[in-house]
C-alpha positions in Angstrom: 156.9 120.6 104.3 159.9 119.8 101.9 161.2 122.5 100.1 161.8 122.2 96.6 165.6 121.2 96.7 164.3 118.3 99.2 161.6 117.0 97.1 163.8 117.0 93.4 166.8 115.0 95.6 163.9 112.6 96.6 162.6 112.1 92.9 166.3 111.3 91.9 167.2 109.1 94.9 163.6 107.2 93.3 164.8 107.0 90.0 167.7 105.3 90.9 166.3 102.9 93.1 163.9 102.0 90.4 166.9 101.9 87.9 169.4 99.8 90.3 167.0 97.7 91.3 165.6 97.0 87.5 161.9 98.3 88.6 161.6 95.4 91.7 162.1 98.8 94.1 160.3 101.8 94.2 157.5 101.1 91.7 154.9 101.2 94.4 154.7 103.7 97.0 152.2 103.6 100.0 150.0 101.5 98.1 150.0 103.3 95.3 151.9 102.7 91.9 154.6 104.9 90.8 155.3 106.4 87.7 157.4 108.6 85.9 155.3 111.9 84.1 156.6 114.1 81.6 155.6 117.3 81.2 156.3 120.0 78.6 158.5 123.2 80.7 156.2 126.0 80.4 159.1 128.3 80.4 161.4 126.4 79.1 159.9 124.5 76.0 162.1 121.3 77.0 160.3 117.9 78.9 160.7 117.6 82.4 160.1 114.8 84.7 159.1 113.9 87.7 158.2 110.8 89.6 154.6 110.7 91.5 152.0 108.2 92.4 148.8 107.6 91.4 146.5 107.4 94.0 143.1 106.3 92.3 142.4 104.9 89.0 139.3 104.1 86.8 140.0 102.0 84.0 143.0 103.2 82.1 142.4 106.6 83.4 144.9 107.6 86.3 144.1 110.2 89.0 146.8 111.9 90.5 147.3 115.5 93.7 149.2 118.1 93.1 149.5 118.3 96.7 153.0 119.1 97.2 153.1 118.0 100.5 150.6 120.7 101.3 152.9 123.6 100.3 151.2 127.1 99.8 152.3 126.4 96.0 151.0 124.4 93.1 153.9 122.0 91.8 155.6 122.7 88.6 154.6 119.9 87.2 151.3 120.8 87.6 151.7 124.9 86.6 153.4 123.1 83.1 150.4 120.2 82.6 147.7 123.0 83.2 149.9 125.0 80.1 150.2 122.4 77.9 148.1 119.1 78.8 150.2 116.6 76.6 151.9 114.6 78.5 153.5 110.9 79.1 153.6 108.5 81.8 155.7 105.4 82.5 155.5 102.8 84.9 158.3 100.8 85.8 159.6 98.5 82.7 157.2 100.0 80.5 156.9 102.0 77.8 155.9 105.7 77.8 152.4 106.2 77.3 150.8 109.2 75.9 148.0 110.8 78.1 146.4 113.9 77.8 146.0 115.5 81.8 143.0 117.6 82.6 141.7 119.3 85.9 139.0 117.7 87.3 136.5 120.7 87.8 134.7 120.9 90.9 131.8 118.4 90.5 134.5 116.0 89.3 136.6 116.8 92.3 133.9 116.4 94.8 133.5 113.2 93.5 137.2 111.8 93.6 138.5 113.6 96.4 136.7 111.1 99.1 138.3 108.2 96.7 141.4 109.3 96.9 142.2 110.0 101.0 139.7 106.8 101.7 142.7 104.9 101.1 145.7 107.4 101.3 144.5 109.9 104.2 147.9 111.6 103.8 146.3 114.0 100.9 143.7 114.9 103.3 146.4 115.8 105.8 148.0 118.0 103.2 145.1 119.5 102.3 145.0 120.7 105.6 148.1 122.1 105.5 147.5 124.9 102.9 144.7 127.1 102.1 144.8 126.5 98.3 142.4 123.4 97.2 144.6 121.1 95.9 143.9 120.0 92.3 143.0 116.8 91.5 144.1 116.0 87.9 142.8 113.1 85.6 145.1 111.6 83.3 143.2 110.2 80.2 144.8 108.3 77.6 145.4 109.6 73.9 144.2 108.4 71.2 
């Protein structure tokens, strides 16, 4: 599993690719779209960032794991959406767009979960990694 040094150098090697490359490079990611999410630091009060993909999507709702590549650990992104749900996402060469994240509750899970690895079996493989269920979290957007 990567630690947490491993997996911020691999969000910043993205974001430049994307940046270099004006958005032709990185913006989808094992057949998934990428897309930069901005969360509110639950410590710290400032935005943070990250770069993730979005594995399933229903309309202009997005779907996204918190799966840290199976770590033991919920990422922070996640511990800071689950504090303070508004967020923003943008996709390559496109404006940020406001969103307001929830976690799907178990019903909804249940539901997305075989939606989600039926196309990307990695999360399943994660999910076999750790004993915590990983959240699923549905980004809606706001009004």
């Amino acid at each position: 599993m990567p630690s947490d040094a491993q997996l911020k150098v691999m969000n910043a090697v993205h974001k430049v690719v994307l940046k270099l490359s004006f958005g032709k490079l990185g913006g989808n990611l094992l057949g998934m779209p990428v897309f930069e999410l901005t969360t509110t630091g639950r410590k710290s009060g400032q935005p943070r960032k990250v770069m993730l993909t979005a594995p399933y999507q229903e309309g202009d709702t997005y779907v996204i794991v918190a799966s840290k590549g199976g770590n033991d650990e919920h990422p922070a992104w996640f511990l800071n959406l689950r504090d303070d749900p508004k967020v923003q996402i943008a996709f390559p060469g496109e404006d940020p767009q406001p969103m307001t994240a929830r976690i799907a509750d178990d019903a909804e899970r249940e539901r997305l979960w075989p939606l989600i690895v039926e196309d990307h079996d990695n999360y399943a493989g994660y999910q076999r990694k750790t004993d915590r269920e990983i959240p699923v979290v549905v980004l809606e957007p706001r009004a």
